[in-house]
N, C-alpha and C positions, 0 to 999 in steps of 0.2 A: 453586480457580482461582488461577494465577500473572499478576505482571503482560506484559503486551505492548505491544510500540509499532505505530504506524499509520505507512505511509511512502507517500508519495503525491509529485504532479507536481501542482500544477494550477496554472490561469491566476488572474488577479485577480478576475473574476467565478466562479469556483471551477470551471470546466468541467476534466474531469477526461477526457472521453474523447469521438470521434465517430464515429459509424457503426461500430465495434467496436476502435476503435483510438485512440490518444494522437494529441491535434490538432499536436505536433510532433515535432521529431526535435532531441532537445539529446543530445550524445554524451557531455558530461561528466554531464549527471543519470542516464543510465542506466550509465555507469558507478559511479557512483555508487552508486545503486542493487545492480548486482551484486555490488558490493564489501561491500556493507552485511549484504546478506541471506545474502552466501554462506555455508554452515554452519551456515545458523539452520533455523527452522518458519516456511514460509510459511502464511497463510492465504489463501484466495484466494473469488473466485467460480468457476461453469461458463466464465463466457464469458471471462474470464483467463487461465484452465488452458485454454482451448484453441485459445489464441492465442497463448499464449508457449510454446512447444513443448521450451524449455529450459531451464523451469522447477525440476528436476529436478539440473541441472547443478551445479555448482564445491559438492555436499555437499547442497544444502538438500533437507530432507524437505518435503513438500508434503502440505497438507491442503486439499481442495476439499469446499465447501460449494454439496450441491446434492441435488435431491428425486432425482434420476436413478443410477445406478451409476457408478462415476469403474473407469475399468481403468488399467493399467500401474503405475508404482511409488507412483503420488498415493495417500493415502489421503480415503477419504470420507468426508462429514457430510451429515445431514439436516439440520442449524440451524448456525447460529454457536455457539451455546451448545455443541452435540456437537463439533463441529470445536475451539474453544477447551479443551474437556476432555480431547483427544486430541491436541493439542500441548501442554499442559501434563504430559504422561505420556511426553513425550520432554523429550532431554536441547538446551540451547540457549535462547538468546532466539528471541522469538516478533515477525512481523511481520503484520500485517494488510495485503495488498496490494489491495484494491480486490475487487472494483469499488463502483459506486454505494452498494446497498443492503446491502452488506457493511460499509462504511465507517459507512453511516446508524445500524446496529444496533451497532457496532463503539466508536463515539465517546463515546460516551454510558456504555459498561460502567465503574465504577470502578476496574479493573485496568487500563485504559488510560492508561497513563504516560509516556507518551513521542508524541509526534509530530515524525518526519523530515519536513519540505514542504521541496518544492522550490515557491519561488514563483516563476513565470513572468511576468513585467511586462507583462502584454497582458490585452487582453478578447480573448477566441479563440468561435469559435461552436462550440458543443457539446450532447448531447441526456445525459450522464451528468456528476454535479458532486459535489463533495465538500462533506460539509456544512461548517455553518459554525464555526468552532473558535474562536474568538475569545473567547467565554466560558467555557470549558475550559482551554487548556493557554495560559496567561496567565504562564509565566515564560521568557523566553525565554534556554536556555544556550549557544547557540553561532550564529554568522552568518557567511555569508560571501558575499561578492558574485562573481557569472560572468554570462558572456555568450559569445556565438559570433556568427558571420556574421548570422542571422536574430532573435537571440531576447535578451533582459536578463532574470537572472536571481537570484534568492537562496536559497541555502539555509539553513534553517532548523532551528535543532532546540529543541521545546518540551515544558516540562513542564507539569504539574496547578500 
């Protein structure tokens, strides 16, 4: 296995998502985001991959992790474990994009090297949260502060 990084949004109380969807709309973190991952191996969850529908798009190969059959260009996994051993047998950096229980099983592997957070300066109500990173990726190499009309924000980029 090769290393990966994890790249997430969350709020201060770590809420990552509600009712299938991101509790905001910041234009620069999903840019961000697209810019980040284009070209690379996503990992994802089911309910990721079938909510971002253009997942697929500016290069990135997609691997979804799920007990079920994935169609179209995604490729599939039964675990995290298969899905991480089949983006490491392509060629690119690897990102872990969510969800919950991807992240959960995700943080914790020792090939996880890298965390992108966008941290969002609110407590947001949410029913999916990113765990807690805090005693993991404890060096911090890059920051920068943003904000928009509704939201204050920071991005983050953390190592082991």
């Amino acid at each position: 296995m090769r290393p990966f990084n994890l790249i997430v949004a969350c709020a201060e109380n770590r809420a990552i998502g509600r009712a299938g969807r991101l509790p905001w709309r910041i234009a620069e973190d999903r840019d961000f985001f697209f810019a980040k991952t284009a070209g690379a191996i996503v990992v994802m969850g089911r309910v990721g991959f079938d909510t971002w529908p253009g997942a697929v798009a500016d290069g990135r190969r997609v691997v979804v992790v799920s007990s079920e059959p994935v169609s179209g260009p995604a490729l599939g996994a039964a675990t995290l474990t298969a899905a991480l051993a089949t983006a490491a047998a392509l060629p690119g950096e690897i990102y872990i994009c969510g969800g919950q229980r991807i992240y959960e099983e995700a943080i914790v592997q020792p090939e996880a090297a890298r965390l992108y957070l966008t941290l969002v300066h609110a407590e947001v109500a949410g029913d999916r949260f990113f765990p807690d990173w805090t005693g993991i990726f404890t060096r911090e190499v890059a920051r920068r502060e943003g904000s928009d009309a509704n939201w204050k924000y920071t991005f983050l980029t953390l190592e082991r």
